[in-house]
N, C-alpha and C positions, 0 to 999 in steps of 0.2 A: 504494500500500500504506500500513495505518495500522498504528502500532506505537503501543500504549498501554503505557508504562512506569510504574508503580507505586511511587511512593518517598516516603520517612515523615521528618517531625524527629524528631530523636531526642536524647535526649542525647546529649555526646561519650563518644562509648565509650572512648575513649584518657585522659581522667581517672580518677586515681587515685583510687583507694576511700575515701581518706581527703579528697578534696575531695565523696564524695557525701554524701544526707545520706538516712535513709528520713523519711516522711511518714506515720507508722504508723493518723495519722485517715483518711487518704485511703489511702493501701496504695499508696503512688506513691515512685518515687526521684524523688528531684531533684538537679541541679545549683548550684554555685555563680549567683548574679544577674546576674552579672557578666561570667560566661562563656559565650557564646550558644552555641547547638544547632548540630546538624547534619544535612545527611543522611544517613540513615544509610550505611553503608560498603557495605551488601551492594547496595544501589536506586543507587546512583554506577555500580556497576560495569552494574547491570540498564543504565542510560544509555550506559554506554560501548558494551556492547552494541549496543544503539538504535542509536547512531549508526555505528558501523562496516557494517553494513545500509545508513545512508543512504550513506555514501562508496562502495558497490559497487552500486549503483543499476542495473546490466545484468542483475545476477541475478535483479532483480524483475521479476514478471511484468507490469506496467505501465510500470518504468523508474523508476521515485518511492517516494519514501519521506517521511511528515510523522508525526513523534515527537510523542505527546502525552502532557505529563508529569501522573500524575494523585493525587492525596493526600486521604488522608481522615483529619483531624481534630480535637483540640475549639480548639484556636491554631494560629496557624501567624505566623510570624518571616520576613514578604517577604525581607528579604533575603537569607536561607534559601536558601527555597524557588525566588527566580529566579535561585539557581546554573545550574536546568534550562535557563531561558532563556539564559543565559548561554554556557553547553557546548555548544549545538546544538538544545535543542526548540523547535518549532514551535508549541506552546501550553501553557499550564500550567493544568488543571481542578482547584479547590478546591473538596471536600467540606465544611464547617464546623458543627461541631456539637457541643455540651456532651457527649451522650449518646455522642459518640465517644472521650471520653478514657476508653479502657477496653481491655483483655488479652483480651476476647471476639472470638474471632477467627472464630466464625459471623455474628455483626454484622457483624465488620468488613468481611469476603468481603461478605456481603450489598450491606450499601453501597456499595462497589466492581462489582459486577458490576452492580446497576443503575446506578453511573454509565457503564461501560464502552458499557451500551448504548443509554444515553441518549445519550452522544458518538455514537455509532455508525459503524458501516464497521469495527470494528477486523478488520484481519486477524490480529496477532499481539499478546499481550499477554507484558510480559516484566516478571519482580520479580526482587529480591532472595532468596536462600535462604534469608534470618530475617532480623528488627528486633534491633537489638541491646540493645533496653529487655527485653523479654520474652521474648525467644529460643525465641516457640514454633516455628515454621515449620510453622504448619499455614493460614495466610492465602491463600497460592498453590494450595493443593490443593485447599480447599473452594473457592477460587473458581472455578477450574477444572471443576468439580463441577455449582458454580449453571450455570455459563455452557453447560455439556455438550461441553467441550472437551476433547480429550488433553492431556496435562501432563507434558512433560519436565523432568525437575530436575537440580538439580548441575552445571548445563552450565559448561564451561570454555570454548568457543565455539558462538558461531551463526550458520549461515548458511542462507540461503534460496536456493532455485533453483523460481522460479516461481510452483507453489501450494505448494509442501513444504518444510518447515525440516528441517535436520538440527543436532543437537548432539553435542559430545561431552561425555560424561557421568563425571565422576571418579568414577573406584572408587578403592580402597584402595593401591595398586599401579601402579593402569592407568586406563586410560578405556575406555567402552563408546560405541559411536557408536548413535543413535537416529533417526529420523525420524516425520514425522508429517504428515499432511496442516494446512493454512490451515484453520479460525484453530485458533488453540490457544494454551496456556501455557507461557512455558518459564521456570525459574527457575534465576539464574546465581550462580557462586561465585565464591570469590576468585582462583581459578586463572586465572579469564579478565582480571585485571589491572586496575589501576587506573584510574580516569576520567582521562581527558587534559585535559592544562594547559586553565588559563581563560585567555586575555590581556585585561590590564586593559580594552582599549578594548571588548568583549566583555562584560565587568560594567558597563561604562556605560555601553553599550547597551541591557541587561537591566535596571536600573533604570528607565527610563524605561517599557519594560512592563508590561502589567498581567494579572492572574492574572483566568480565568473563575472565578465561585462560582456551585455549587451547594448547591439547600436540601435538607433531608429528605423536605420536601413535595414541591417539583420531582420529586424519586425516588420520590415515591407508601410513604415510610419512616416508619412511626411512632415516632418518636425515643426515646420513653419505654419500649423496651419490648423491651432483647437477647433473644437466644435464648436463650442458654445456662442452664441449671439450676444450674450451678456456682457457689459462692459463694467471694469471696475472701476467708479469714476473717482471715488476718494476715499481714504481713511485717516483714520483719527482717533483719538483720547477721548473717549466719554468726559462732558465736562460736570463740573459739579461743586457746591461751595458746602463747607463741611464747616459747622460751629460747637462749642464745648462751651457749657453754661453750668457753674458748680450751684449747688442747691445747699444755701449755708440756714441755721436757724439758733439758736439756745440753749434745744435740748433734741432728743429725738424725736420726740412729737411734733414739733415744730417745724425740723427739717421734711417729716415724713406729708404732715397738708402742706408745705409748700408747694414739694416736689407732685404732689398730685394734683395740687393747683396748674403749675406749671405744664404737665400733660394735658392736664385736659383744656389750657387754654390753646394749646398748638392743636387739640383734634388727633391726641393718639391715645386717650382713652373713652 
């Protein structure tokens, strides 16, 4: 069985707002220089996934499982991106390309799905539930789409027995159980847990390997030329003015009907 996991750099999403900075020529956030990327948080957990599939290897219908980790775009930061190597994948495919530094998420599927089957064999393809740069979460559906595959989302786990994966799927409350026949897409959340420890000897390991690249042309991809009709005309800083008003009195009581004073003349209680 092939499992093709889907995972993106990203900035760190766990930086503060006030270390981002916008890019308003280019309509891009950026990070501090200083402070490298990441995977993104939701494509970690898509891995951890991956692999817990390989560790139950009887449920597969061959007995095997080979994780191929695959990324599409305009850089990429090796030591980054061979965390994949690192954690457990069996190979890491790089997309590389100018024309993919971009929130077009028809491109982006596009690209993806012909590299998926350029790789080929994939039985399962598993992403994250959104990039945490642009948080559209519409990347796993249209690819799903190109490829003409079913498409589980939200899963909180995966497992396979045979040809059929089953997920559970968080609701609001509860979770709904799904299945679906080989191959198809599932996209997983943060419910299903964090990617498991790397041990150092493990990262030097993974250093020493090296990532596949593919070109646009290899993909038969005209690089100059997204789908999408949408144009991205600005970005920016949410603006907002933020005030701090201490509530002083004589004793506790005093401070306490202030302060309830003070609420309910603003209309927030």
């Amino acid at each position: 069985m092939r499992v093709v996991v889907c995972i993106k750099e990203v900035v760190d999403a766990l930086l503060p707002v006030s270390e981002l900075v916008v890019d308003r020529d280019n309509k891009r956030i950026r990070g501090p220089s200083d402070i490298p990327h990441v995977i993104n948080g939701f494509d970690e957990q898509a891995l951890e996934a991956a692999l817990r599939l390989k560790d139950n290897p009887q449920s597969l219908a061959d007995g095997q499982c080979e994780i191929v980790a695959l990324s599409a775009g305009a850089h990429f930061t090796l030591d980054v991106m061979k965390a994949a190597f690192a954690v457990g994948a069996d190979d890491l495919v790089l997309v590389q390309d100018a024309s993919l530094d971009t929130w077009d998420s028809n491109f982006l599927a596009r690209v993806l799905a012909s590299a998926i089957q350029h790789v080929g064999s994939a039985d399962l393809v598993i992403c994250g539930r959104q990039a945490s740069d642009w948080d559209n979460a519409q990347v796993p559906l249209i690819l799903a789409e190109m490829l003409g595959w079913a498409c589980l989302t939200l899963a909180r786990k995966v497992e396979v027995q045979g040809r059929r994966v089953r997920v559970e799927r968080v609701l609001g409350d509860s979770f709904q159980t799904m299945e679906s026949d080989l191959p198809a897409v599932v996209t997983v959340t943060s419910e299903l847990g964090k990617m498991r420890y790397v041990p150092v000897r493990s990262r030097l390991q993974a250093a020493r390997r090296q990532p596949r690249y593919l070109t646009m042309q290899t993909l038969g991809i005209e690089a100059s030329s997204p789908a999408a009709d949408v144009l991205d005309l600005s970005l920016r800083k949410a603006s907002g003015e933020q005030s701090c008003q201490f509530v002083t009195g004589g004793n506790d009581a005093e401070v306490g009907q202030r302060l309830a004073e003070t609420l309910m003349a603003a209309n927030l209680i």
